[in-house]
Every structure is written in structure tokens, then in C-alpha cells.
N, C-alpha and C positions, 0 to 999 in steps of 0.2 A: 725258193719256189721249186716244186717238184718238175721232172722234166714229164711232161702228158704222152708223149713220146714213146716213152719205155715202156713196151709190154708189162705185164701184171705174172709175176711168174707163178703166183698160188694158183690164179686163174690156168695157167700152162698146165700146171702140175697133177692141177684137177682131170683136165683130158687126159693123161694116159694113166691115173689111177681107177677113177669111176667108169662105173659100167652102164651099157643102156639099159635100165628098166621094165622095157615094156617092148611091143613089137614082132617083128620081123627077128632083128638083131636082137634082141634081149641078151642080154650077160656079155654083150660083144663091149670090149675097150671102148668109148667116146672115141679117143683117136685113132683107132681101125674101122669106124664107119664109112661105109665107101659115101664120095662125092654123091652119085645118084640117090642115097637115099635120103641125103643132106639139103637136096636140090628139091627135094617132093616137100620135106619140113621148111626151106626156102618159099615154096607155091603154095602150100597147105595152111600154112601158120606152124611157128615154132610152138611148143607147150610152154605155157606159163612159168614163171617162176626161175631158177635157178637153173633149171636143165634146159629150158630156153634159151637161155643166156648160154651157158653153153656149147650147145649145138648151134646158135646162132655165129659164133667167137669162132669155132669149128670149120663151119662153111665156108668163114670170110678168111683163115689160114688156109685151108684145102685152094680154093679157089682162085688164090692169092698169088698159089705157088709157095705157101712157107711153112709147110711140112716141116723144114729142115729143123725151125726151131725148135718141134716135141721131142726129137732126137735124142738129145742126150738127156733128155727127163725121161725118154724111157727106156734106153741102157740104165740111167741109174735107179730104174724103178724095180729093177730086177735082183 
């Protein structure tokens, strides 16, 4: 049985590859979005679909305090 546990690291990998879309931040990394604007799509509602998820995934690392883990996905991203 898999361990539920373990982060999803495609899911990780996805934040410091893709970019925001739309917005304020548009072209800005997922995982360079500051907290505050993560916080307003926390109160606001996330957007649907796959960039929900996310940004949602996003908020709950930032806010979490586990930053550290994007880390070296995004030294290796370079």
C-alpha cells in the first residue's frame, strides 16, 4: 500500500515550472507568488480545475512554512 504521506512530486514540480496565467502576476512562477496574493484566492475562491489545485497545494506549502521543499526542484529547474 502506497504511503498517503508522501508529497506528489509531479504535483511539486508543476509549481516552479508553470506560470500564472492571468492577473496581477501573470507570467510570474506558481512558486514565486507571494502569500498575500495566495491568501485573496484562499477568501476569493481558487479557479477551477488544475490551476486551483495548484494554487490551492501552493497556499497550504507557503503557509505551512514548507517552501524548503520547492527548493531544489527549482535549482534543478534551471
Amino acid at each position: 500500500m502506497a504511503d498517503q504521506a508522501q508529497p506528489d512530486s509531479g504535483i511539486l514540480l508543476e509549481l516552479v515550472k508553470h506560470r500564472m496565467p492571468f492577473g496581477k502576476y501573470k507570467d510570474t512562477l506558481l512558486c514565486d507568488l507571494p502569500v498575500s496574493y495566495l491568501e485573496w484566492f484562499q477568501r476569493e475562491g481558487f479557479p477551477a480545475g488544475k490551476l486551483g489545485m495548484q494554487l490551492a497545494t501552493l497556499y497550504e506549502i507557503k503557509i505551512n512554512g514548507l517552501t524548503y521543499l520547492l527548493e531544489p526542484l527549482k535549482k534543478r529547474r534551471h
